[in-house]
KETOR-217096 format. One line per 10 residues: number of its first residue (from 1); their letters; for each residue x negated, y, z negated of N, C-alpha, C, CB. Coordinates in Angstrom, 2 decimals, decimal comma, padded with zeros to 5 digits. Atoms other than C-alpha are relative to their C-alpha. Glycine has a CB too. Layout:
N
NUM	A	X Y Z X Y Z X Y Z X Y Z ~ ... $
end
This chain:
172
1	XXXXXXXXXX	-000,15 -000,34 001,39 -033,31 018,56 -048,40 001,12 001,00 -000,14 -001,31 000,55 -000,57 ~ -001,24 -000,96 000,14 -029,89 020,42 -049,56 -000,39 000,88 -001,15 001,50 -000,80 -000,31 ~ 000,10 -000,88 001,54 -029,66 023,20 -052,20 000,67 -000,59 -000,56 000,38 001,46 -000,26 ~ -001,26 000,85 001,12 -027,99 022,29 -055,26 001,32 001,07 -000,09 -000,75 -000,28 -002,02 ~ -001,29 -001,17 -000,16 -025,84 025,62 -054,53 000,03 000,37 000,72 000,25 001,01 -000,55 ~ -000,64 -000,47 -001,60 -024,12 026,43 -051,54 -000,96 001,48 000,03 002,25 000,37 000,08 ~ 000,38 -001,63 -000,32 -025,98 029,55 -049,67 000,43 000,58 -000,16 -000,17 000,56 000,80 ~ -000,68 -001,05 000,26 -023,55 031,54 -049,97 000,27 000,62 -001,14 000,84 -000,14 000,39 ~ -000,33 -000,74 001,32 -023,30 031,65 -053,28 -001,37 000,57 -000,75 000,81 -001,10 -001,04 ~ 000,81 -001,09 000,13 -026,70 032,06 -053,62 -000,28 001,82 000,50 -000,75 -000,63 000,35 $
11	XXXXXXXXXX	000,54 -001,59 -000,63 -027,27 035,31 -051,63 001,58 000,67 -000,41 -000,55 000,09 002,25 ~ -000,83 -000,95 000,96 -023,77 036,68 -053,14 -000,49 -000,01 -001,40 001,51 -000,40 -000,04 ~ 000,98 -000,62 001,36 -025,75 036,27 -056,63 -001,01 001,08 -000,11 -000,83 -000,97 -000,47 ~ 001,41 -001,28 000,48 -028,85 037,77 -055,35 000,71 001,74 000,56 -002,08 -000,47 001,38 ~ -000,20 -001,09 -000,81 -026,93 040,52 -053,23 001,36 001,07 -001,50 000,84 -000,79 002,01 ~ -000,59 -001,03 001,11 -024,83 041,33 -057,00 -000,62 000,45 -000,69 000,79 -000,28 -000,77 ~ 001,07 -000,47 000,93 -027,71 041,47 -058,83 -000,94 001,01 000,54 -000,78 -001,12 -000,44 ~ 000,47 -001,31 -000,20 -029,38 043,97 -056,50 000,84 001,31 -000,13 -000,46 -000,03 001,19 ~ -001,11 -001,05 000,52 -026,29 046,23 -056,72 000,26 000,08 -001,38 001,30 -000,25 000,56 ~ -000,06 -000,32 001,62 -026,11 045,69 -060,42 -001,22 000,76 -000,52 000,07 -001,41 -000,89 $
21	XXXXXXXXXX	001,28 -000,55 000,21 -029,61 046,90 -060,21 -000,20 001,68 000,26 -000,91 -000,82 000,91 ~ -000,48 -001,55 -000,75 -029,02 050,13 -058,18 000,97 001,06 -001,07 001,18 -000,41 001,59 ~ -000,57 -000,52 000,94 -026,21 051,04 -060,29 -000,56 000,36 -001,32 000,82 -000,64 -000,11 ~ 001,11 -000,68 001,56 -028,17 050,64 -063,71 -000,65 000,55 000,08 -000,81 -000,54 -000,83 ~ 001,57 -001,09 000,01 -030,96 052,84 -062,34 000,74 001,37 000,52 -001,63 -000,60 001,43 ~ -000,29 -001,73 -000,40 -028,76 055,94 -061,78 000,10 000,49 -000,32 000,54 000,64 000,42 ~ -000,40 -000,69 000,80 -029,24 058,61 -062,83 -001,62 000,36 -001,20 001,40 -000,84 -000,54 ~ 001,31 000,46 000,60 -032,84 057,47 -064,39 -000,93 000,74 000,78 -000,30 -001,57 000,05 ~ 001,12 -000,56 -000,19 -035,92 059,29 -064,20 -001,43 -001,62 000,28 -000,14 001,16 -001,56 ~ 001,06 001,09 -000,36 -039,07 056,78 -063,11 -000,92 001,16 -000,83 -000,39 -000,53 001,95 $
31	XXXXXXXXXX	002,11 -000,53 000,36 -042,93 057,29 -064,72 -000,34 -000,52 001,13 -001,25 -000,88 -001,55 ~ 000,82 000,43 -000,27 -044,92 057,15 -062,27 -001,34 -000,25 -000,25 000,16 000,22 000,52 ~ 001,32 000,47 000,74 -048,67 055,70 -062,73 -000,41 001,21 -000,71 -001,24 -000,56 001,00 ~ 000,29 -000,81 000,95 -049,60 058,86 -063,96 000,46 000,13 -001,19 000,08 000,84 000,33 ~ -000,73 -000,46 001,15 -047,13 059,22 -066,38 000,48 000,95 000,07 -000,50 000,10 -000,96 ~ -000,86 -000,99 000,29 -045,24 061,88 -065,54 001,40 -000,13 001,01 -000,83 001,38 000,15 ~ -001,23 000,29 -000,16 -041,62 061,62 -064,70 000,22 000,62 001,60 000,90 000,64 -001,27 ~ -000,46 -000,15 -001,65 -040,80 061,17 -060,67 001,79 000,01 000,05 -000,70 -001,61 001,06 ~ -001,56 -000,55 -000,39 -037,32 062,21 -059,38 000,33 -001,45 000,61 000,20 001,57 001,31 ~ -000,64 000,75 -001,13 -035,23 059,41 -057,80 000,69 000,71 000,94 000,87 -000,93 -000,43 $
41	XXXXXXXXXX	-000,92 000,15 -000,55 -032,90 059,53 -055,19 001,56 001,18 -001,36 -000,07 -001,95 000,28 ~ -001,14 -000,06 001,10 -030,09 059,86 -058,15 000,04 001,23 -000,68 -000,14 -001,06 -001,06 ~ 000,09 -001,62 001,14 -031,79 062,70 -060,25 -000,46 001,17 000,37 -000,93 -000,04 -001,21 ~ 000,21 -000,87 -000,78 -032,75 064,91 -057,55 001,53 000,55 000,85 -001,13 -000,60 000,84 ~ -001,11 -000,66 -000,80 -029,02 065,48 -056,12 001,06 000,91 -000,96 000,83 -001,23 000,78 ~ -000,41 -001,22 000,49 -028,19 067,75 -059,15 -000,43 001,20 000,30 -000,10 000,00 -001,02 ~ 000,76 -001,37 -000,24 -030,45 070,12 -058,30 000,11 000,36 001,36 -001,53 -000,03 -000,33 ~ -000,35 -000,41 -001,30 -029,52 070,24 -054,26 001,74 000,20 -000,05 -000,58 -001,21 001,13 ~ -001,05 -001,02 -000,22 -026,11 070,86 -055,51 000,00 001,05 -000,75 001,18 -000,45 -000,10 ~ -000,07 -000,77 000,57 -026,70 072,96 -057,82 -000,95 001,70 000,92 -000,44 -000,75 -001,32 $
51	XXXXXXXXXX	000,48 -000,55 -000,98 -028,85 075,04 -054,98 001,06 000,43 000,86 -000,87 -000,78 000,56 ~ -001,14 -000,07 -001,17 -026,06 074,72 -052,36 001,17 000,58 -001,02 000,44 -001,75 000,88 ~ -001,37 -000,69 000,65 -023,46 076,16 -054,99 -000,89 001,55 -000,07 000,69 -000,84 -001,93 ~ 000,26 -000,85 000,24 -025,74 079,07 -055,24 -000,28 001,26 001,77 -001,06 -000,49 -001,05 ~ 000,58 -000,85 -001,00 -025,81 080,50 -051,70 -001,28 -001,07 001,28 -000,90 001,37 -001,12 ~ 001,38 000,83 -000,86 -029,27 078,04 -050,48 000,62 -000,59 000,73 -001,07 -001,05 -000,69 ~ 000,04 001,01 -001,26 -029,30 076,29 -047,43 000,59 -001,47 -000,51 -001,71 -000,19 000,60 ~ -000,06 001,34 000,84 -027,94 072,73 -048,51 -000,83 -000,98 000,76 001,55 -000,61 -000,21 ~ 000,80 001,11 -000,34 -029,73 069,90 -048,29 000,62 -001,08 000,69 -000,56 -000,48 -001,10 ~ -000,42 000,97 -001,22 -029,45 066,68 -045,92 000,18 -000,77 -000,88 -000,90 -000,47 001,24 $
61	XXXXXXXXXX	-000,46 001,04 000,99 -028,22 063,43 -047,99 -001,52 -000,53 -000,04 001,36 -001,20 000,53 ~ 001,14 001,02 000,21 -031,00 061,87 -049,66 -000,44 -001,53 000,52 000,08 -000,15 -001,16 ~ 000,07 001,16 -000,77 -032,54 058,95 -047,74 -000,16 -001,36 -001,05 -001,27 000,19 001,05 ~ -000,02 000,95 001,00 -032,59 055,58 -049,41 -001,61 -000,47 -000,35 000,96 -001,24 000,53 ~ 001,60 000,07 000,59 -035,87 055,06 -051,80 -000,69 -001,07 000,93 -000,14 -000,55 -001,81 ~ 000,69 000,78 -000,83 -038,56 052,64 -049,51 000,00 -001,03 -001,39 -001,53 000,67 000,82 ~ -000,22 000,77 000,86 -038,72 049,61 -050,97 -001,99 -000,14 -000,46 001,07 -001,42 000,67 ~ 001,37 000,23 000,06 -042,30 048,16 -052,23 -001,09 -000,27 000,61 -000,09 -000,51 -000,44 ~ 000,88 000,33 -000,83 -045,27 048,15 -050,55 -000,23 -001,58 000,46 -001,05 000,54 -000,54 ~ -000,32 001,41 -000,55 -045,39 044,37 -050,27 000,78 -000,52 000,46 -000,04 -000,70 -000,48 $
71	XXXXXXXXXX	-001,00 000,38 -001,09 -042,10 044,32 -049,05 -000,18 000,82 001,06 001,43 000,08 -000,40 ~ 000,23 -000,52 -001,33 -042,64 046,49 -046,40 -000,98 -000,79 000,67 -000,42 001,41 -000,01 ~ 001,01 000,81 -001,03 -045,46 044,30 -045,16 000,28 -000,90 000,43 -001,06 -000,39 -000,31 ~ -000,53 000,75 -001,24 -043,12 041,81 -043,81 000,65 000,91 000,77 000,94 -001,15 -000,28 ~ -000,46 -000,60 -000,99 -041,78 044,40 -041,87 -000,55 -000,37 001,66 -000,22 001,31 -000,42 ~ 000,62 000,10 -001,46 -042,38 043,47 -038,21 000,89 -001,17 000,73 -001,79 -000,44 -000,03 ~ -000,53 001,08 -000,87 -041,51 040,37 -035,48 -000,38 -000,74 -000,34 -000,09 -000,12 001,14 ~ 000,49 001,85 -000,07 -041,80 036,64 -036,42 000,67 -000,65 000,42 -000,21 -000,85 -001,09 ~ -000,47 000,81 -000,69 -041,55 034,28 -034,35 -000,16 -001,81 -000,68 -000,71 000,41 001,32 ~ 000,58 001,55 000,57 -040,60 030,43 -035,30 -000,72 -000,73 000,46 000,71 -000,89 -000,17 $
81	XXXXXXXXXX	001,04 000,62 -000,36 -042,78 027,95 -035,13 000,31 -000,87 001,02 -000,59 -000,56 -000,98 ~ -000,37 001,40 -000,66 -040,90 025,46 -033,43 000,98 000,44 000,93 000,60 -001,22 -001,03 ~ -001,45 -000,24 -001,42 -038,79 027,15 -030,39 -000,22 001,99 000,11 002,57 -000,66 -000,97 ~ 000,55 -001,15 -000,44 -038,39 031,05 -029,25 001,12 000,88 -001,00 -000,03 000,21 001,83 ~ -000,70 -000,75 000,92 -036,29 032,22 -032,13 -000,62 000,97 -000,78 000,56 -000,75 -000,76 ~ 000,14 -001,51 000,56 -037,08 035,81 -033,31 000,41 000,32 -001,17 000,63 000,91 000,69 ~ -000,75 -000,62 000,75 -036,77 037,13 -036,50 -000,47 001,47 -000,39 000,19 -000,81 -001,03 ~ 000,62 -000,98 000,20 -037,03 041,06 -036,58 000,07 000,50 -001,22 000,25 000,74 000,77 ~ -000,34 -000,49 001,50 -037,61 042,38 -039,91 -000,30 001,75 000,19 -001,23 -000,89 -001,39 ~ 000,40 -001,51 -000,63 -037,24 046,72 -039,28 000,06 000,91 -001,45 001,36 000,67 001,40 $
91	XXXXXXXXXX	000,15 -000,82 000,91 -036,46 048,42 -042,77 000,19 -000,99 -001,27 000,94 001,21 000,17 ~ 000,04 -000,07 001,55 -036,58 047,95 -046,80 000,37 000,83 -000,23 -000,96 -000,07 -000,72 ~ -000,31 -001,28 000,81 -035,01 049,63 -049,13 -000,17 -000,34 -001,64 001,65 000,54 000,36 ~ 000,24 000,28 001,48 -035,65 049,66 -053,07 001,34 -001,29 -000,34 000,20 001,74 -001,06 ~ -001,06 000,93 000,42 -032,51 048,29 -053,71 000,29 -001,69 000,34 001,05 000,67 000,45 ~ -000,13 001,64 -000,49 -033,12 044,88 -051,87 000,66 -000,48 001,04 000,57 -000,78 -000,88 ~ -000,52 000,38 -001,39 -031,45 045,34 -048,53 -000,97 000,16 000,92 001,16 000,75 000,45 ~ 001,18 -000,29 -001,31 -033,00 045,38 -044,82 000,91 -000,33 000,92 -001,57 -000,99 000,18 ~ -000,87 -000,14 -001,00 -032,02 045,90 -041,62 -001,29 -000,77 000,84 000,67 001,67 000,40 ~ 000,44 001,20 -001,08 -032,73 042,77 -039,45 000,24 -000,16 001,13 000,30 -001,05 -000,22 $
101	XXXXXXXXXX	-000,87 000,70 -001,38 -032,27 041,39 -035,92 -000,36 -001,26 000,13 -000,28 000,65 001,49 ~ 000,16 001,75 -000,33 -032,46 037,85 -034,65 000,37 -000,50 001,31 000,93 -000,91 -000,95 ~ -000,41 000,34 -000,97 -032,49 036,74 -031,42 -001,05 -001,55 000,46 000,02 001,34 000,87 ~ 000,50 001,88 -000,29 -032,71 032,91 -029,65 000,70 -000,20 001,43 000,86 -001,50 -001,43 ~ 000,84 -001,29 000,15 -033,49 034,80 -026,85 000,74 001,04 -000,33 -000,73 000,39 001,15 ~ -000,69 -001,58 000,02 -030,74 037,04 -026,67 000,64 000,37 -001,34 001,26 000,16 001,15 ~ -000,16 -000,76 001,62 -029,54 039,34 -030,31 001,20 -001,14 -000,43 000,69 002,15 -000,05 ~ -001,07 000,66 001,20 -027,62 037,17 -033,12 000,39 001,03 -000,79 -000,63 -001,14 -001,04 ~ -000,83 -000,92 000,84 -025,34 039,16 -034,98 -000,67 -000,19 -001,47 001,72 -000,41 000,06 ~ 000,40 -000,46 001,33 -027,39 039,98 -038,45 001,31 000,41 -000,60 -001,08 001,18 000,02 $
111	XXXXXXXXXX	-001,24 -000,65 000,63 -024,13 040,09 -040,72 -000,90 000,28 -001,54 001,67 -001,22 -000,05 ~ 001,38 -000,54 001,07 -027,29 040,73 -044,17 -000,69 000,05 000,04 -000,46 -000,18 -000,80 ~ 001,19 000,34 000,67 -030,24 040,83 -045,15 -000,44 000,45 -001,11 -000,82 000,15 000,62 ~ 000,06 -000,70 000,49 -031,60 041,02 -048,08 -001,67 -000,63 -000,88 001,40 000,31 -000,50 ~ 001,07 000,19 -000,23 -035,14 041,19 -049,78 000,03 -000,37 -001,64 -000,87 001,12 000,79 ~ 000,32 000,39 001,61 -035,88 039,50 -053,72 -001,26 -000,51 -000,53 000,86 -001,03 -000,43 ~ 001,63 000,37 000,82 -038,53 038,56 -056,30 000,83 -001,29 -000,43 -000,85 001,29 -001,64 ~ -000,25 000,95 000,38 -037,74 034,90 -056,62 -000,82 -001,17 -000,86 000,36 -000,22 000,86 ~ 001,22 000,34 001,07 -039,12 031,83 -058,80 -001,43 -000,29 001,00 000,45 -001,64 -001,07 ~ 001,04 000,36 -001,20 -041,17 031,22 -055,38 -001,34 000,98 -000,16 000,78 000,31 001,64 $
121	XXXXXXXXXX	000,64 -001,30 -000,39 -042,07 035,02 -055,26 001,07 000,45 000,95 -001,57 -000,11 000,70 ~ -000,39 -000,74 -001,09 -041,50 037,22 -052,94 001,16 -000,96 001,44 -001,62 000,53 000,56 ~ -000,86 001,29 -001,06 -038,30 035,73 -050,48 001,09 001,39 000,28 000,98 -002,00 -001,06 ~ -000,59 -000,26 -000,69 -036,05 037,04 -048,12 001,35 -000,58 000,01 -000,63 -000,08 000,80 ~ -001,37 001,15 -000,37 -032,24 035,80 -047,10 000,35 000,51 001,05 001,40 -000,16 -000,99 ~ -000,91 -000,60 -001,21 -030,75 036,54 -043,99 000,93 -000,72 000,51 -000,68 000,35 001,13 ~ -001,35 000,58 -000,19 -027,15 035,73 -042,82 000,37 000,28 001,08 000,97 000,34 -000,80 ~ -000,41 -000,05 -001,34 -026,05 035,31 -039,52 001,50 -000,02 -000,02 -000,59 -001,15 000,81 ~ -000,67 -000,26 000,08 -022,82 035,82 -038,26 000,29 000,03 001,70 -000,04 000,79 -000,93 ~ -000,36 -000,59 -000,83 -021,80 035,59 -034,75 000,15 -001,34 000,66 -000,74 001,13 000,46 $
131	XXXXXXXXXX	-000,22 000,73 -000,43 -020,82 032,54 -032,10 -001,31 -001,22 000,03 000,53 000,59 000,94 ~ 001,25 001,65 -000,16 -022,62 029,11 -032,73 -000,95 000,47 -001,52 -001,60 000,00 002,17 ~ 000,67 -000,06 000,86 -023,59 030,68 -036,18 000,34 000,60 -000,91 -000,83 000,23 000,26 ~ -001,07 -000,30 000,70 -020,58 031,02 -038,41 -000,86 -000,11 -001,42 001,37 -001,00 000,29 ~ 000,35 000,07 001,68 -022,59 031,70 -041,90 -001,26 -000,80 000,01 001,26 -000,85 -001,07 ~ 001,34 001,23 000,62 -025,82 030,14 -040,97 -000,94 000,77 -000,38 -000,79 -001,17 001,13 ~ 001,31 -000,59 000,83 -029,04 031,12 -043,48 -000,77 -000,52 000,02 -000,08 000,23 -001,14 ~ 001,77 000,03 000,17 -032,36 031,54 -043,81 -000,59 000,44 -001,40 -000,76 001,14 001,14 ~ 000,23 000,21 000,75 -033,76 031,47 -046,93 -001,46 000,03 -000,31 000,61 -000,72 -000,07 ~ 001,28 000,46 -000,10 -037,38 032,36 -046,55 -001,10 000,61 -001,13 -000,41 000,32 001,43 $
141	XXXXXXXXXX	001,06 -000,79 001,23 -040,51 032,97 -049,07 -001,37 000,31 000,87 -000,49 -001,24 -001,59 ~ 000,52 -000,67 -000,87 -042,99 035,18 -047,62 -001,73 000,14 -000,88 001,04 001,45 000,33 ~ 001,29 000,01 000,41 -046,82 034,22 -048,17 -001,19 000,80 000,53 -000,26 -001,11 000,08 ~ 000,66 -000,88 -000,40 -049,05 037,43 -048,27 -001,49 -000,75 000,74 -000,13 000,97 -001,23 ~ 001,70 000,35 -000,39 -052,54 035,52 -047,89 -000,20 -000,70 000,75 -000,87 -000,52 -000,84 ~ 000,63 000,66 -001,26 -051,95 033,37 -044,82 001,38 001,21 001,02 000,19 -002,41 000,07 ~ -000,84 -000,75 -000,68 -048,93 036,22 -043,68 000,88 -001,11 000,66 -000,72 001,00 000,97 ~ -000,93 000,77 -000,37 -046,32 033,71 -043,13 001,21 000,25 -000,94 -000,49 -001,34 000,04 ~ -001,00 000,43 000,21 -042,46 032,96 -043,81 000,36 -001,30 000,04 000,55 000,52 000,54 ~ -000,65 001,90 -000,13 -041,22 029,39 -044,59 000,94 -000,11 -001,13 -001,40 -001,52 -000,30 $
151	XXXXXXXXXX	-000,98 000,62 000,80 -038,27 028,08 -046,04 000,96 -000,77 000,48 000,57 000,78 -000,63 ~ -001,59 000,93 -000,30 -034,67 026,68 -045,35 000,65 001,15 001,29 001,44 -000,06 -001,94 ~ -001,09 -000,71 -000,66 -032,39 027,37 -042,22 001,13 -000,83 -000,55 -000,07 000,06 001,66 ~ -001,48 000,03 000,81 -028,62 026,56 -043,57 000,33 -000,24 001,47 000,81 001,53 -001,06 ~ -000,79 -000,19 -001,03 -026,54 025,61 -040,29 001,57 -000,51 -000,53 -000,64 -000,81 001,28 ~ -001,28 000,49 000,28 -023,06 025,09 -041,60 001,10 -000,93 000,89 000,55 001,07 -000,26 ~ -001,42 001,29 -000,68 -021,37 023,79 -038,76 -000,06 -001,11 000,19 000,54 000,06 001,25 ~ 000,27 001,45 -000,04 -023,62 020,84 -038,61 000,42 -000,31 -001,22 -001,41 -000,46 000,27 ~ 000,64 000,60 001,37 -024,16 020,76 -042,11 -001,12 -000,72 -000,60 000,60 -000,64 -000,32 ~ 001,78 000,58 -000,24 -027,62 020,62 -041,55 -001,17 001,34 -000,80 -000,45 -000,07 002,36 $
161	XXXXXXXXXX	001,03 -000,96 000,89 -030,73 022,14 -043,71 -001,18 -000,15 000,96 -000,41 -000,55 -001,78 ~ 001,61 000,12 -000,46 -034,19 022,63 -042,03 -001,04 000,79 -000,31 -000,16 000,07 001,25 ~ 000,82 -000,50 000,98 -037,37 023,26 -043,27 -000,55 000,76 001,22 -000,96 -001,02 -001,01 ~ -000,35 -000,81 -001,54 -038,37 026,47 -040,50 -001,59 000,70 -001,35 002,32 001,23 000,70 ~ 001,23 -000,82 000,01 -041,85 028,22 -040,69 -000,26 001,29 001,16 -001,13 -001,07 000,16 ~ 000,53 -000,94 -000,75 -042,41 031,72 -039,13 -001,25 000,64 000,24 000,51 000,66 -000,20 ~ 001,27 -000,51 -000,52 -045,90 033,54 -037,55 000,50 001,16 000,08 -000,67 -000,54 001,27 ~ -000,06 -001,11 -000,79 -046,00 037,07 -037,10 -000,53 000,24 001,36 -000,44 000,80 -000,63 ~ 000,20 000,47 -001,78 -046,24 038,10 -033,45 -001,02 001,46 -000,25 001,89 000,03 001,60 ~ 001,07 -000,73 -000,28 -049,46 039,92 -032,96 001,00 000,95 001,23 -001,52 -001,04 000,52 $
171	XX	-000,44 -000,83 -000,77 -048,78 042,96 -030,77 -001,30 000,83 000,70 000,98 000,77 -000,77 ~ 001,23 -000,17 -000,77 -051,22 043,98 -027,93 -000,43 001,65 000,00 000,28 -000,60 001,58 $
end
């Protein structure tokens, strides 16, 4: 089964629209459930310079906001179903990036990743980048209630689509 739009242009849509996202929220105060106004990232680095201009200790660069609890819960190792290909999933961040690895056995060059609310749900993209895997993607939607990944691998140089199911790897 093919997309009707090249990968690439998908995950440069979703990867402008999380940066268009980032940008519009700066500077913005959040409610949290309570209702009372949480600091971002953004609206907390007036007040550490405005500290550090006064003499105080300065502060360390603000770390990047965690992303959502349900995205963090693919965080971990899955392994595919069908051969010994690895996909490590290690951070989230609000904004919709992650820092991946991939190895089949030994490390594939992770050139993205990045994490979205699609019409699926919850989905992933990750972009490879390195010998024998010039631009090939993964495309996966990530099902909380059996804890799986399944979607599309992209191989460009065939010009081949496959439908690819991941397991998380229990850890002893």
């Amino acid at each position: 089964m093919r997309f009707s739009l090249p990968v690439r242009t998908v995950l440069a849509a979703c990867c402008g629209a999380a940066v268009a996202m980032s940008v519009a929220s700066c500077g913005k105060t959040e409610t949290a459930a309570t209702g009372s106004p949480k600091a971002t990232p953004d609206t907390a680095a007036p007040a550490a310079k405005s500290a550090a201009g006064t003499g105080a200790a300065s502060a360390a660069p603000a770390a990047p906001a965690a992303a959502p609890a349900e995205v963090r819960k693919m965080i971990g190792k899955w392994l595919r179903s069908d051969g010994t290909y690895v996909l490590e999933l290690r951070e989230a961040e609000a904004g919709g990036t992650m820092r991946a690895g991939y190895f089949n056995p030994k490390s594939i060059n992770v050139s993205r990743a990045i994490w979205m609310r699609g019409a699926e749900g919850l989905q992933i993209a990750v972009e490879l980048n390195d010998v024998g895997y010039p631009g090939a993607m993964y495309v996966l939607n990530y099902d909380a209630k059996e804890d799986r990944l399944s979607g599309k691998y992209t191989q460009p140089q065939m010009q081949q689509t496959f439908e690819v199911d991941f397991v998380r790897q229990k850890y002893p």
